[in-house]
N, C-alpha and C positions, 0 to 999 in steps of 0.2 A: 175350753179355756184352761190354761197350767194356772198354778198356783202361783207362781211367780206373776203373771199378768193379773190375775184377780187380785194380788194383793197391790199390783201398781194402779188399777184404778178404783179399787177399794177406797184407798189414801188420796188419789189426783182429785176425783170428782167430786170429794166433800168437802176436799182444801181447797181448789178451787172458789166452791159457790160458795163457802163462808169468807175467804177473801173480797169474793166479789158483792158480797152484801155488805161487808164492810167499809168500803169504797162508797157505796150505797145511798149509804147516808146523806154525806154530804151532795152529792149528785143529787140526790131527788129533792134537799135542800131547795139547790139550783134551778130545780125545773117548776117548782111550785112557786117560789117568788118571781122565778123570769116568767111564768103566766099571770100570776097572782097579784101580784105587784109592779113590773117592769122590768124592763133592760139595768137601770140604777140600780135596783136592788140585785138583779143579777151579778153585775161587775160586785157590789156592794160585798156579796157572799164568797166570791172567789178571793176580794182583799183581801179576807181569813185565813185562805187556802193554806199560804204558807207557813202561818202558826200551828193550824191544826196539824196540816198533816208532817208538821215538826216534831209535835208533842208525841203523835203515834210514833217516827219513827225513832225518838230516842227511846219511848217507851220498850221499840218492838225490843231494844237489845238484851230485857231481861229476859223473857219466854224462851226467846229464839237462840242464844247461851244455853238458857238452863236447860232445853228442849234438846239441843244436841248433846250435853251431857247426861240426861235422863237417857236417851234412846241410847247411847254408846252401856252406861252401864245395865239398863236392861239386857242389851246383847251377851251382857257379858253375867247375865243370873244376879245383878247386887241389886236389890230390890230397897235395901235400908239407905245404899247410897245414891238410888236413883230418887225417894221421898227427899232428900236431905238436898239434896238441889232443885229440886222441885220448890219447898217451904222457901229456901232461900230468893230463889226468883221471884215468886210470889210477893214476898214482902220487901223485895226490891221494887216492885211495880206499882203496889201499894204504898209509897214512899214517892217516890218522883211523880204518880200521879197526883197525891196532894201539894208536893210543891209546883208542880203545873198547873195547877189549878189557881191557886193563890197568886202567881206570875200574871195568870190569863185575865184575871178576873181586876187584879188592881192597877193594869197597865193596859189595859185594853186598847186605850185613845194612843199611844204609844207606840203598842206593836203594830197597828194597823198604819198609823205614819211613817215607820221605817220600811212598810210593806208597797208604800208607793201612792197609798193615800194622800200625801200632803200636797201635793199637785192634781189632783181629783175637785172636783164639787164640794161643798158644803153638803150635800145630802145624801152623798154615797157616802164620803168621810165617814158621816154620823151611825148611816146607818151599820158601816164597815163593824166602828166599834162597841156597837149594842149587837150585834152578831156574836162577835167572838167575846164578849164578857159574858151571855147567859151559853154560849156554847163552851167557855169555860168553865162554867160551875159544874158539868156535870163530867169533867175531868176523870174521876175516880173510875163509875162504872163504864165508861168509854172504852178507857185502858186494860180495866179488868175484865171486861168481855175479850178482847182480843188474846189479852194474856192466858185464862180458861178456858177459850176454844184451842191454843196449842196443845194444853196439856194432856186435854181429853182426847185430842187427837191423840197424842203421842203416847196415850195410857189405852189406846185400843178402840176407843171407840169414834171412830171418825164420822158416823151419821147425827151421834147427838152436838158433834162439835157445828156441825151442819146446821140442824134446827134448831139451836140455841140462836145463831146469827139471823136464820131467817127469822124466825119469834121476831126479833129487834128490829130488822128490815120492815116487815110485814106492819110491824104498830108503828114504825116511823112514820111510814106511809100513809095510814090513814089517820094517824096525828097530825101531819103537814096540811094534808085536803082541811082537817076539822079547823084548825087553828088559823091557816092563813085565808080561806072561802067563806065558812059561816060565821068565825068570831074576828076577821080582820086583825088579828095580831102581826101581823108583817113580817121583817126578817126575825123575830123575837120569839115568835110562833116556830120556827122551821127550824130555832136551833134549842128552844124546850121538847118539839116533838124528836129531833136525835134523841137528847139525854133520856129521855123516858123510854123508849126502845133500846138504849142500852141497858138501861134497867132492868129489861124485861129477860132480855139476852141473860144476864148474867143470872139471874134467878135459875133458868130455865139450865145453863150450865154446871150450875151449884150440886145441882140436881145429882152429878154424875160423882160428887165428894158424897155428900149426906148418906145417899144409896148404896155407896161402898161397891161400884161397880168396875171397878179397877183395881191396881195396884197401888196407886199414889192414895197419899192422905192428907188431910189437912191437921195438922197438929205440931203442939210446941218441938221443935230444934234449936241447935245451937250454934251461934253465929262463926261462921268459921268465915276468914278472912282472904285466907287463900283460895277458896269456892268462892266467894264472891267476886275476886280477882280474874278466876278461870271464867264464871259465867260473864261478866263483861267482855272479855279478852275474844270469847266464844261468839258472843253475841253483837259487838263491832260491825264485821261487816253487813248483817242485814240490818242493823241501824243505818248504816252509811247508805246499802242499796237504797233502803226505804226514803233518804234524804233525798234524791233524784226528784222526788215528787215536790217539796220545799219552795228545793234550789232554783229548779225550775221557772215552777211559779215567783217565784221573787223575783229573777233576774228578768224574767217576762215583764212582769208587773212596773219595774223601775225604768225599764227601757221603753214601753207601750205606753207608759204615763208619759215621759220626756218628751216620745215622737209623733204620737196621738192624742193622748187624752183619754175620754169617759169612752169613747167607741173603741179604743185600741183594747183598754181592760176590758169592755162586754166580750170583743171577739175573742180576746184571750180564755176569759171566763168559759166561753163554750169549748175549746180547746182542752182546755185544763181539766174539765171533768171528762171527757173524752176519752183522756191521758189516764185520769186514774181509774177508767173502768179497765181500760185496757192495760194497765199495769196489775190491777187485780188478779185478772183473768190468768196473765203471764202469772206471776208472782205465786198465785195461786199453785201451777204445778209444779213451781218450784218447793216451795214448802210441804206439799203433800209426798215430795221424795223422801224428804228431810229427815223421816223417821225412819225410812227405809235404807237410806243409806249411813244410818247411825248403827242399826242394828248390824247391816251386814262390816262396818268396820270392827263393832264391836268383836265380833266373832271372828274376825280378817280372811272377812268370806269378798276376795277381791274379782272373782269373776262377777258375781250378781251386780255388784258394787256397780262395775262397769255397763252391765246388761241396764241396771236401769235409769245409767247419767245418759247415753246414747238415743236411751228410749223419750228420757227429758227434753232431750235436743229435737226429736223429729217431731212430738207430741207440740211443743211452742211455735216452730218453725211452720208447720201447718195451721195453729192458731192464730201464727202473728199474719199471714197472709191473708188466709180467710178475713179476720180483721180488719185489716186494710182493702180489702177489696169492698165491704159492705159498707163501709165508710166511702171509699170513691162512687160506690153506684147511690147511694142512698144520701148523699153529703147533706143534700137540701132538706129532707126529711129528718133526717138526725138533728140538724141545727136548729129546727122549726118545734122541734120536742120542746127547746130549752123558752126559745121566745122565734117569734113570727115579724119582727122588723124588717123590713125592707131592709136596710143598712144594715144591719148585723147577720141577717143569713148572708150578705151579696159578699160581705167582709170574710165573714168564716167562711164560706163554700171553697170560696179563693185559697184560702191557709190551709184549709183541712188536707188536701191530698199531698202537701209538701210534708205537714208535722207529722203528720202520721205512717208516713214513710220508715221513720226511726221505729217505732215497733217491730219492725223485724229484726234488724241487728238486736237491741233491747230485748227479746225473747229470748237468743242464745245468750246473750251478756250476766241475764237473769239467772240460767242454767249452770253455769260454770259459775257465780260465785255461789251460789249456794251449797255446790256440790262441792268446792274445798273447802266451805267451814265446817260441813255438816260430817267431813271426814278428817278433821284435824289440822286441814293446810291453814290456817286463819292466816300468814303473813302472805300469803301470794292473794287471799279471797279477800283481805284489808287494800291490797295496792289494787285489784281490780273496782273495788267498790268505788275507795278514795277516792280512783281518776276520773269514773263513769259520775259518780252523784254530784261529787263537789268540781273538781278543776276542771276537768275537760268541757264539763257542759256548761258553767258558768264563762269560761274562755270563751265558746263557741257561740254563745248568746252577743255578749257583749263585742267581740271582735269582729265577726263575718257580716252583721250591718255596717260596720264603721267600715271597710273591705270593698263589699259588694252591695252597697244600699240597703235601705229600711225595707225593701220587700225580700230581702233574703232570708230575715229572722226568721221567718217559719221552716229553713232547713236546716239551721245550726245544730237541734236534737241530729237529727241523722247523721250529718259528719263524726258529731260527740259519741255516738252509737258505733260507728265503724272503728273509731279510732283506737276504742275501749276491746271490741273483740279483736282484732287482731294483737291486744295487749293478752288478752286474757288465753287466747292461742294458747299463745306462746307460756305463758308461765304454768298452763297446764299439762302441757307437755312434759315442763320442767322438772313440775312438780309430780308427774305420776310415771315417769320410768320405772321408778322399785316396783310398781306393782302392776307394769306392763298394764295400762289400763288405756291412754294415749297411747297411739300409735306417731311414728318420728314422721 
């Protein structure tokens, strides 16, 4: 094996499974109240879905900014000015996650009614918004786990960026079993045992500042305006990517309340977590390019560049398949993780092999934006995110029922999926003539 392949799955297979533990979370949320509790509480957790994974995705924009600007000026030996946007990012995220939290925590009954709640039950309602209030309190280390596992990635070490997530997965898990089985805490239990395994995460991450096992440090800088401008600017489109997960679920939620009801959100809710394992996973080897193709812009080493966007493409392509296919053999099994209802697996089995069709287009789509923020393109990696997360999918939710009937919702993701890469094609093309990296 060359060294150019050991350093691409050196970075894929720890960004990966710390993605997809982070995802994790909430999923196993889902599976312990849908046994533990009910189908109610199940939909109950997913009415969340869209706040949460709101707050991750504006949060992801400060790491995943500062993250490509760290690895460009690594590339390039500036070791003062890669700490200096590092500290910045940091306490950017430290920042929006106390005002996320504060939001989360005093509007709770609020955001879960614009989330589709107020046409729901009285008891999912309720329990919607004791979910997302105490899974708001722990805001801070949430955000800051994610944010600390980029960095550690991007500062060399990608196994502890790995086991810091697991750590937090691993205690979530059997915080969920302790809390919702022998002490009946309910959905109350499943979003205090998240916050506590983020905790644990982020301890266990800390690890790699305190140790001094890197380059980066944690220590006083100075606020510079224009680096906080570039780290947004930078860090855009995988916010916007990461809203796909949101947008999603809201425009699900608001259209499956209208046209169903309590069984339309359960079956969605099993969907939805579905959706964000298998967005993890994808997402996952996108992000673990992400330092690899900072370092080699840095350096304007455009062949590797290319060697390992190509390599991003067939690496997802293969995952998004496999994927879908263990979902279509397994469908009944998989749903039956979540909860064993008659009506909800008969619901979801039905939906499952339509929605999840979109995961392959959605693997390439993943690839290509990542690969022009992470190499300077941010306005062509901003209009592919923009149309994939926000307009196209929300059009295609809302539209293609009204069109072709309530049973076609579960294909809208995939039209919204196709539409986006043949956008993204094309602008990649566009945009990498200079460095012959596309082919016409």
């Amino acid at each position: 094996m060359n060294t150019k392949t050991k350093s691409l799955f050196g970075y894929i297979l720890p960004a990966l499974g710390g993605s997809f533990v982070t995802y994790l979370y909430n999923v196993v949320d889902g599976i312990f109240v849908g046994q533990g509790v009910g189908p109610a509480a199940l939909g109950a957790v997913n009415i969340g879905v869209p706040f949460i994974t709101f707050v991750v995705a504006v949060a992801a924009m400060f790491p995943m900014g500062g993250a490509t600007i760290v690895a460009i000026r690594m590339g390039r030996a500036d070791k003062n000015g890669a700490n200096h946007a590092f500290m910045t990012a940091f306490s950017l995220t430290i920042l929006i996650s106390i005002i996320l939290m504060t939001t989360g925590m005093a509007f709770s009954r609020q955001i879960v009614d614009l989330s589709g709640a107020k046409k729901l039950s009285e008891e999912m309602r309720k329990m919607s918004a004791e979910y997302l209030f105490y899974y708001s309190a722990f805001s801070i280390p949430m955000l800051m786990s994610t944010c600390l596992s980029v960095f550690v990635r991007n500062d060399g070490s990608p196994m502890l960026s790995f086991v810091g997530m697991c750590t937090g997965a691993a205690s979530n898990i059997f915080l969920d079993w302790l809390f919702i089985f022998p002490l009946h805490m309910g959905v109350t239990g499943a979003a205090v045992a998240s916050g506590l395994g983020q905790i644990l995460s982020v301890l266990v991450l800390l690890s790699h500042f305190i140790l001094k096992k890197g380059d980066l440090r944690i220590r006083p800088f100075k606020i510079d305006v224009s680096l906080i401008i570039k780290i947004c600017r930078r860090g855009v489109p995988e916010a916007v990517t990461q809203l796909a997960t949101p947008v999603t679920a809201l425009c699900y939620n608001l259209m499956l309340a209208s046209l169903v009801g309590d069984i339309g959100i359960s079956t969605f809710s099993v969907l939805s977590f579905i959706f964000s394992l298998a967005n993890a996973i994808l997402s996952g080897v996108a992000q673990g390019l992400q330092p690899l193709w900072g370092h080699c812009c840095g350096k304007g080493n455009t062949r590797d560049m290319g060697w390992y966007f190509y390599c991003g493409l067939l690496i997802n392509s293969i995952l998004s398949v496999l994927i879908y296919g263990v979902l279509c053999f397994f469908d009944r099994a998989v749903i039956r993780i979540f909860n064993s209802s008659a009506d909800l697996v008969q619901a979801a089995s039905a939906a499952l092999p339509l929605f999840s069709l979109s995961f392959i287009p959605m693997a390439l789509n993943l690839i290509y934006t990542a690969f022009l923020f992470s190499t300077k393109r941010t306005e062509a990696a901003n209009i592919i995110a923009i149309s994939r997360g926000i307009v196209i999918k929300a059009l295609a939710i809302f539209c293609i029922p009204v069109v072709f009937g309530s049973g076609s919702i579960w294909i809208a993701p995939f039209a919204a999926e196709i539409v986006t890469l043949a956008l993204a094609v094309r602008l990649c093309r566009e945009n990498g003539k200079k460095d012959q990296i596309f082919k016409k």
